[in-house]
Backbone as CSV, one residue per row, in Angstrom:
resi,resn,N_x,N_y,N_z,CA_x,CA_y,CA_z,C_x,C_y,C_z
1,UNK,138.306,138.838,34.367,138.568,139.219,32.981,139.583,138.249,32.374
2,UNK,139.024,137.626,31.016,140.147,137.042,30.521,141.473,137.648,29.708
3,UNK,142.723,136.711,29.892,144.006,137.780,29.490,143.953,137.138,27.821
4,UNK,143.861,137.953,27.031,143.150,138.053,25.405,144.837,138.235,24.533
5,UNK,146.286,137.913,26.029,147.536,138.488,25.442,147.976,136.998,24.509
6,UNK,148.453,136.732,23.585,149.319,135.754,22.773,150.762,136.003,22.573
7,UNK,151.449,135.120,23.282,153.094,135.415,22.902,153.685,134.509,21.725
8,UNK,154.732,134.887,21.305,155.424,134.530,20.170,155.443,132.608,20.419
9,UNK,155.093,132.570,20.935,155.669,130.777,21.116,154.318,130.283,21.130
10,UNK,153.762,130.605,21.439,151.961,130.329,21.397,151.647,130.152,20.248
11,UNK,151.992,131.090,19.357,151.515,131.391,17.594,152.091,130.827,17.020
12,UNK,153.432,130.333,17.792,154.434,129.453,16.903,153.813,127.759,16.932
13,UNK,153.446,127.317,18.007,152.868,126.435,18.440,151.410,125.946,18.121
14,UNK,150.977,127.012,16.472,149.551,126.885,16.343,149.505,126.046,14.925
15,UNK,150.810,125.843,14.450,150.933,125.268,13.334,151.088,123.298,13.498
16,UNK,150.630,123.315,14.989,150.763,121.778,15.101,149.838,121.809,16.722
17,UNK,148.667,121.518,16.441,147.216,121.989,17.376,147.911,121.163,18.800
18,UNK,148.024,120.076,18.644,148.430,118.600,19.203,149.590,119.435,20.127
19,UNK,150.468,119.696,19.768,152.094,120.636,20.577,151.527,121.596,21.483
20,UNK,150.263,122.635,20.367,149.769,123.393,21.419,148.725,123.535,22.620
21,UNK,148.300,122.174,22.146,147.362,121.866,23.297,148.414,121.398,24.095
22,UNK,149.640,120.153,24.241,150.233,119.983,25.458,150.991,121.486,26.155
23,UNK,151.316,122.114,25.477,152.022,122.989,26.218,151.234,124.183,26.479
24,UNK,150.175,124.725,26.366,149.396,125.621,26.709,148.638,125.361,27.474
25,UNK,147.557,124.472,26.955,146.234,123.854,27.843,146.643,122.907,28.668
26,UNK,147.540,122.042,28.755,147.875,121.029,30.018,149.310,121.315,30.334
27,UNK,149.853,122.502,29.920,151.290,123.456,30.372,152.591,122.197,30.998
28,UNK,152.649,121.265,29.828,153.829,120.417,29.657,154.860,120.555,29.044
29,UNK,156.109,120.667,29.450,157.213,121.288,28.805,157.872,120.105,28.406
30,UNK,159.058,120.069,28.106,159.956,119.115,27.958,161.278,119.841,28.561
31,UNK,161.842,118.283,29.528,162.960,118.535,30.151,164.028,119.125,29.537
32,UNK,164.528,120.327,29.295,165.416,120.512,28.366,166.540,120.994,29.654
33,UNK,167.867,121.518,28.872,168.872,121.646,29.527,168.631,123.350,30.310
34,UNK,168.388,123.430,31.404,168.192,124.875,32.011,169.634,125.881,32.366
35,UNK,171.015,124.993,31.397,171.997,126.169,32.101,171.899,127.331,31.781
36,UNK,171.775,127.591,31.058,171.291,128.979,30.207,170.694,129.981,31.247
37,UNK,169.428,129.308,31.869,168.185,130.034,32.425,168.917,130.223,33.684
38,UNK,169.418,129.163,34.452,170.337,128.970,35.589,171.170,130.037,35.732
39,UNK,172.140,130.736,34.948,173.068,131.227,34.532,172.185,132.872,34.491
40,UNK,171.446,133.163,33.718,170.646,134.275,33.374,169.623,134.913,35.065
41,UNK,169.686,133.520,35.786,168.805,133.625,36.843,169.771,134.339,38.213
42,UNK,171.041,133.449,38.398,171.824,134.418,39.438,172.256,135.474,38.633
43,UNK,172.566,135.781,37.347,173.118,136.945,37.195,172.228,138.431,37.555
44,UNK,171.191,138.092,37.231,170.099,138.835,37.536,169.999,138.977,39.024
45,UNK,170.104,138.212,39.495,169.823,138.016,41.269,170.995,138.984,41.932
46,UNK,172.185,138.735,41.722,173.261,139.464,41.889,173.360,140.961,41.603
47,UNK,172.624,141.175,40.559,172.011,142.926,40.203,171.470,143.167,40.641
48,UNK,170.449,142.595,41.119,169.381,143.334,41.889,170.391,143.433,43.060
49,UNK,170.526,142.283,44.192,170.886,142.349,44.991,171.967,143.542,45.653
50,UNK,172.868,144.017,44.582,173.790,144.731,44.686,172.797,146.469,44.227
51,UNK,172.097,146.087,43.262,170.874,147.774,43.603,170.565,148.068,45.030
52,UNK,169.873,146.793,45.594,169.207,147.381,46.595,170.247,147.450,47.737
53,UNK,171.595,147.031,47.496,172.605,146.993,48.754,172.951,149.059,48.436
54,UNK,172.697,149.184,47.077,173.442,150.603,46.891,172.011,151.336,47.386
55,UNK,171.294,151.211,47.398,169.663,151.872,47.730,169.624,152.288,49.078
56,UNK,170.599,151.533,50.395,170.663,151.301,51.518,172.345,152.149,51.642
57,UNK,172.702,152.697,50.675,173.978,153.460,50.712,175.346,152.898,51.148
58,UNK,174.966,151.276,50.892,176.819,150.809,51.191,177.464,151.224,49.713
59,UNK,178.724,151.527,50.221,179.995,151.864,49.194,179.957,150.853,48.155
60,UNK,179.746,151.761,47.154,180.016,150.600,45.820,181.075,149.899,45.255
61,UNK,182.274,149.681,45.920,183.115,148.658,45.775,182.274,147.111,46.524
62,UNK,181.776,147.520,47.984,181.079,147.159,48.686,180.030,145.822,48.332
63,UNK,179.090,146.775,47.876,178.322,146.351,47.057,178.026,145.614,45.737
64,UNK,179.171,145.841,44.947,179.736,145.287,43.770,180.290,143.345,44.412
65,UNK,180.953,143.471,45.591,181.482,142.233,45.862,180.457,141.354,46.557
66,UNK,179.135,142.117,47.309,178.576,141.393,47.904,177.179,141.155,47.088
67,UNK,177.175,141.592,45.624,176.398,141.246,44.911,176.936,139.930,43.833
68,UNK,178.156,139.999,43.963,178.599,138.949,43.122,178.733,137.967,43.932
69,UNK,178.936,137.963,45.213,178.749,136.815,46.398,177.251,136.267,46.294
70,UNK,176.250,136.977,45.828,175.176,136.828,46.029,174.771,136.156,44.686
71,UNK,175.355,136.537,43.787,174.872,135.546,42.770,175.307,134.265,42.381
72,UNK,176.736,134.407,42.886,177.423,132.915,43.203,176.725,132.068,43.720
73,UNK,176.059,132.796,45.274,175.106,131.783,45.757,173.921,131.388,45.168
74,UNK,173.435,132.533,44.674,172.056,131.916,44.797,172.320,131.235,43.009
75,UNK,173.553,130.925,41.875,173.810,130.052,41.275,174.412,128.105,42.168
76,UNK,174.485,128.488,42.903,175.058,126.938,43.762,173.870,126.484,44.071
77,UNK,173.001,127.301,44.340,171.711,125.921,44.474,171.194,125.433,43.226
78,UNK,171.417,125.528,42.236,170.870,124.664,40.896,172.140,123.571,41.189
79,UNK,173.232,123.673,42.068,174.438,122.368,41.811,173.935,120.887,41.788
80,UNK,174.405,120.170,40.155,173.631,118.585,40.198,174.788,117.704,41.834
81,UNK,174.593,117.115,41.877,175.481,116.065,42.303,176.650,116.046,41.411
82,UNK,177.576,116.024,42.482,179.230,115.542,42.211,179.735,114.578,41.643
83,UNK,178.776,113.387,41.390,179.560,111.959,40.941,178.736,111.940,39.340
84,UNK,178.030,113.338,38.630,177.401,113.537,37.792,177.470,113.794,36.529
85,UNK,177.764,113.405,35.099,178.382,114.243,34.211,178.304,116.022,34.038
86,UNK,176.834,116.608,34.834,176.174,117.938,34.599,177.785,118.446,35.329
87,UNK,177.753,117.815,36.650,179.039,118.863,37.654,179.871,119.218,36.871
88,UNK,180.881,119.022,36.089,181.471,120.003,35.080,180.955,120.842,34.723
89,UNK,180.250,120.608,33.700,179.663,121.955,33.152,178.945,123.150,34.434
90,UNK,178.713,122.739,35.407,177.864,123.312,36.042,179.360,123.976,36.991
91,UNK,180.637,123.618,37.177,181.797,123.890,37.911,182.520,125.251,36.833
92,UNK,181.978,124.684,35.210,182.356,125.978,34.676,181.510,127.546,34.125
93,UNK,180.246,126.542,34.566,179.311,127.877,34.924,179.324,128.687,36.059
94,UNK,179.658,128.118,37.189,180.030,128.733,38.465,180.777,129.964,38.298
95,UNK,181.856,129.612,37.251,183.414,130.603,37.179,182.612,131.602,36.044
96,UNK,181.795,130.919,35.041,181.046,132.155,34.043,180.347,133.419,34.621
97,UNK,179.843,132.468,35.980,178.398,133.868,36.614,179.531,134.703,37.342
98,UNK,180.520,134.543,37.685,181.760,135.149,38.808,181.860,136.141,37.626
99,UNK,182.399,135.577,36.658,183.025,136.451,34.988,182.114,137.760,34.959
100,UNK,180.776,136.900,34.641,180.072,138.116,34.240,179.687,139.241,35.379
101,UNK,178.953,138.633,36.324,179.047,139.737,37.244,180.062,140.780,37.648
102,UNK,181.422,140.343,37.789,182.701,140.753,38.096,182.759,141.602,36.779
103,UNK,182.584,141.558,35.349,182.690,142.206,34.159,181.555,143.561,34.488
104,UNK,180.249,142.622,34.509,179.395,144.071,34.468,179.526,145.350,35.397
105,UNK,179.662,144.682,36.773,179.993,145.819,37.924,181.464,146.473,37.307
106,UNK,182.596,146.270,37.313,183.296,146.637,36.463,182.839,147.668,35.615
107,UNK,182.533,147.160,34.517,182.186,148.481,33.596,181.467,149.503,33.503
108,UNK,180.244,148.939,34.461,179.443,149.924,34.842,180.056,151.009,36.121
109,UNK,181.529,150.916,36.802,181.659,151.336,38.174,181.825,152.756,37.937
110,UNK,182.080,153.585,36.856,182.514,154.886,36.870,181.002,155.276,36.298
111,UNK,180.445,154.662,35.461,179.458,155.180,34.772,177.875,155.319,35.655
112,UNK,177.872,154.554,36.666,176.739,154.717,37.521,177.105,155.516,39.159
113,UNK,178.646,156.031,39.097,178.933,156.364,40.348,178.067,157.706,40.936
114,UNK,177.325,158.665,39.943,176.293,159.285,40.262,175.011,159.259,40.339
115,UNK,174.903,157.760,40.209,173.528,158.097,39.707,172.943,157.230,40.828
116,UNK,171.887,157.545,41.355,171.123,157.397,42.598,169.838,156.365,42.670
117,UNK,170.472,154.997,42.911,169.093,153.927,42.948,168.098,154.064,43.566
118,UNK,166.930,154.772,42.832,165.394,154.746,44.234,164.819,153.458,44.133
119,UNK,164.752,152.468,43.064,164.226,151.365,43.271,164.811,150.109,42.526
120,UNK,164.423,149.400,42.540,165.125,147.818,41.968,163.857,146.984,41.589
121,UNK,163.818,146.737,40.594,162.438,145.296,39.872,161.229,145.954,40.490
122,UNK,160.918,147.188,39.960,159.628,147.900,40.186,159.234,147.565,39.091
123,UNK,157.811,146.495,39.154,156.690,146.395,38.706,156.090,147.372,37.613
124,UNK,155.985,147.388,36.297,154.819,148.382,35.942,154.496,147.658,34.705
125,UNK,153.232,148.264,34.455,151.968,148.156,33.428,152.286,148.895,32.080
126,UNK,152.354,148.511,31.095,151.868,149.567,29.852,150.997,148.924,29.241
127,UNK,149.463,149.866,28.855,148.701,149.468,28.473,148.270,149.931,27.021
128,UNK,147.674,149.455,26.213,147.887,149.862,24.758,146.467,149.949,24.407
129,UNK,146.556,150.985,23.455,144.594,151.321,22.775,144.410,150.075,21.713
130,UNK,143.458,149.441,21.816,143.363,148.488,20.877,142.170,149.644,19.977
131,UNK,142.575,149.366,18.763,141.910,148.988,17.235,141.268,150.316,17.308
């Protein structure tokens, strides 16, 4: 079955055929700067990670530190090389993903202390009546 879905960047991309044929039909991007995504990618990693550490019932101080360990790491493997202009910026993104993680567990620590993780990045479908 073909997927009949169109996203916002697709439609945006229809006002210049040429743009949307490279980036749809031969799915060519342009190198752009990924700290953003980098940044958005361990923070996320670190949440989960620290759900499913609370899912398995370690103490949520616990869990809070070894999810922010976890996103630290799994932010150090995007690290450019050291002799690089990126390594700065990428030395003060390091200390941003620490920030935020360390912020969110934080604020969330009284407000989720009852509440009981059955799952983490469960998958689901919503399907819609067309026309």
């Amino acid at each position: 079955m073909l997927d009949d879905r169109v996203t916002n960047s697709q439609i945006q991309t229809l006002t210049c055929p040429r743009r949307h044929y490279l980036m749809y039909e031969l799915g060519l991007r342009r190198d752009g700067d990924r700290r953003a995504l980098n940044i958005g990618t361990a923070i996320h990693e670190g949440i989960h990670h620290r759900n499913l550490l609370r899912m398995e019932d370690v103490a949520n101080a616990e869990a809070d530190c070894r999810g922010i360990e976890y996103g630290v790491e799994k932010f150090m493997e995007f690290a450019p090389a050291a002799d690089t202009p990126a390594y700065a910026d990428y030395r003060r993104d390091l200390q941003v993903v620490w920030a935020l993680l360390t912020g969110y567990f934080w604020r969330y620590s009284e407000w989720d202390a009852g509440i009981e993780i059955v799952d983490s990045e469960r998958q689901f479908a919503v399907h819609s009546k067309k026309g």
